[in-house]
N, C-alpha and C positions, 0 to 999 in steps of 0.2 A: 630794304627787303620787302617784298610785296609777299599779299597774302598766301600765294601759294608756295612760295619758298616757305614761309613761317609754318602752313601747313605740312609742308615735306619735312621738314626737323624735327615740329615738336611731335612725333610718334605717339599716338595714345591707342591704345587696345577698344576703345569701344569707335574708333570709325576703321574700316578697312583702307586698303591699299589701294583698290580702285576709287575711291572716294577723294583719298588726300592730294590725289593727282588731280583729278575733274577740278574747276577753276571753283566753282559752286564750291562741293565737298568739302575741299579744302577753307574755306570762308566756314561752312558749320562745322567743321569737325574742333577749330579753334573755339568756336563760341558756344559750341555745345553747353560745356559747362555753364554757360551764364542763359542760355537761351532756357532751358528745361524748366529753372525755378522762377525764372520771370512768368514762360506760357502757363503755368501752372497756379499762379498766382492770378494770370489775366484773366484766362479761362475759369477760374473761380473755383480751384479744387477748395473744399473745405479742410479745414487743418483738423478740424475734430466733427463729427456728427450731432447735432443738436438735439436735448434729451425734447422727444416729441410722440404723438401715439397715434401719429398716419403714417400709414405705407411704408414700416419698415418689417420686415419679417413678415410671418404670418400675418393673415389679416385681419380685422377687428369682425367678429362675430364668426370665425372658422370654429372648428372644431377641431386639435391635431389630432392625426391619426394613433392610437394605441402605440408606445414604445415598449420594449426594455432593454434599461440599461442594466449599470452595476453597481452594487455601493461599493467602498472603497478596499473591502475582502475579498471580491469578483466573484459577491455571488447577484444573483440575478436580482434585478426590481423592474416592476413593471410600473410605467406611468400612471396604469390606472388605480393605481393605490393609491394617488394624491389627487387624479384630476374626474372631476365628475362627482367628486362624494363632497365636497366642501371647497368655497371660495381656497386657488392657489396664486401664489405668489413663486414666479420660479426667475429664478437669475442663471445665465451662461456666464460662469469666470473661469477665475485661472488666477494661479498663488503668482505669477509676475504682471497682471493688472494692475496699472498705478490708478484708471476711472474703477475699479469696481471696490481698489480700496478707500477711494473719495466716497463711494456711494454707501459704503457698508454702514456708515452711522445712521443714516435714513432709513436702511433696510432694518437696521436693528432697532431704532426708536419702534417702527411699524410692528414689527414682529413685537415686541415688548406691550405696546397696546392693543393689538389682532393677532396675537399667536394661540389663545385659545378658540377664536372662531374661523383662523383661514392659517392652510399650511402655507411654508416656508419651507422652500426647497432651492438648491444650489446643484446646478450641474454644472462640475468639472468637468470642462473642455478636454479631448486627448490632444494638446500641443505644447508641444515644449515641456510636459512633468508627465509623471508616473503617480498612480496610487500613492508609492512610497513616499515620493518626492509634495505633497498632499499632505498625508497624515506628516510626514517632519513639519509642516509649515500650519500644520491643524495643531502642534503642540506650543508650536510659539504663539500663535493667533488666533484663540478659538473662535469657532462661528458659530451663534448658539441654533440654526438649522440646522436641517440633513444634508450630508452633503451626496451627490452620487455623480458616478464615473462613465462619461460620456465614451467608452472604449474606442467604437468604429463611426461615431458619428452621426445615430441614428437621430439622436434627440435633436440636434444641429439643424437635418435637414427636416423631422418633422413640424419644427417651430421656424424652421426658414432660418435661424438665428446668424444674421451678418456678420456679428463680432462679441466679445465681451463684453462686459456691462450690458447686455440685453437684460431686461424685464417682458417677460409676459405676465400677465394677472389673467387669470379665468376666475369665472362666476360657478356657484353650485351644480349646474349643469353642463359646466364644462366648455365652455364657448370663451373665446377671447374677447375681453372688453378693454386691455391696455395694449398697449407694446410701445417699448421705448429704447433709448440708449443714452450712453453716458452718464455722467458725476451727478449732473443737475434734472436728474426725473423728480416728480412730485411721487413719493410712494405712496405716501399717504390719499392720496387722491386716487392712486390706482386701485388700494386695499377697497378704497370707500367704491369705486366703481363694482370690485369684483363680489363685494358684499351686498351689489344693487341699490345703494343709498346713495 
C-alpha cells in the first residue's frame, strides 16, 4: 500500500479531503501527528518560561497605568492603594497554578520578612474560577496577602502579564524594577530591588 492509499483510509478530522488526496497531503496528513512535536522541539519551543526580569510583561522602569479591579466581594479597588505609596510586590495567579503553587513558599518566606515594609498583593486572574470558586480554595489554602479579582482583565493588560506566576515588584514611587515568571524567581532579590537596596 503506498502512501496515499494509507492517506485515503486512515480519515482523521484535522487534514481535509482535498489534502488526503494530493500525493504530498496525504504523506503529512499521516505524519502529522509525529511531525508537530518533533518541529516544536526543533524549533526550540520552550516547555516552561525561565524565571528571569528582561522583557517579559511590562517593562523595567514603566510605570502601570492606574487600575481597578475587585476584591473578592466585587467591590471596587483601585491599584493605586498599593502602588506608588510603598515598595509592591504583586503576583497574577489562579487556585489551578501548579508554578505559582511552587512559588508561593518564596513568596511567603519574603512577605514574612518584608511584609511590614512592602505590600503583598495577589491578583486573581478571571480564567477558569469565580470569586466563589477563590474564596472555597482561600479556605483550604490560605494566603497570608490580599487577594483581589482581575474581573475583565484590566490589571492583565496593564502589567502586560503573559501568564500566571508573573511577579512584578515596584519601588516606592511606583516604577517597575522586577518582572519575572515561574517557580524558580529570586523574590527575595526582587523585594531587595523594590526596596532600592
Amino acid at each position: 500500500m503506498n502512501l496515499r492509499e494509507q492517506g485515503a483510509r486512515s480519515s482523521t478530522s484535522r487534514c481535509t479531503p482535498q489534502a488526503r488526496l494530493a500525493p504530498t497531503g496525504t504523506a503529512l496528513c499521516s505524519l502529522l501527528p509525529i511531525l508537530v512535536p518533533m518541529l516544536a522541539v526543533t524549533i526550540g519551543v520552550p516547555r516552561h518560561l525561565p524565571a528571569q526580569d528582561d522583557h517579559i510583561g511590562i517593562a523595567i522602569g514603566a510605570t502601570p497605568p492606574a487600575v481597578t479591579i475587585e476584591d473578592l466581594d466585587g467591590r471596587p479597588v483601585s491599584l493605586s492603594e498599593h502602588v506608588g505609596k510603598k515598595p509592591v510586590v504583586i503576583e497574577f495567579w489562579a487556585t489551578w497554578c501548579p508554578l505559582c503553587e511552587r512559588l508561593f513558599p518564596a513568596l511567603e518566606a519574603a512577605y514574612r520578612r518584608h511584609g511590614a515594609e512592602v505590600d503583598f498583593v495577589v491578583i486573581a486572574v478571571a480564567v477558569n474560577q469565580s470569586p466563589r470558586s477563590i474564596r472555597r480554595h482561600l479556605e483550604r489554602h490560605p494566603l497570608p496577602f490580599r487577594v483581589l479579582w482581575d474581573t475583565d482583565g484590566q490589571a492583565v493588560r496593564a502589567f502586560q502579564a503573559p501568564s500566571t506566576s508573573y511577579v512584578v515588584a515596584l519601588d516606592r514611587t511606583g516604577k517597575v524594577v522586577y518582572t519575572g515568571i515561574g517557580e524558580e524567581q529570586d523574590i527575595e532579590s526582587a523585594v531587595r530591588r523594590a526596596r532600592g537596596r
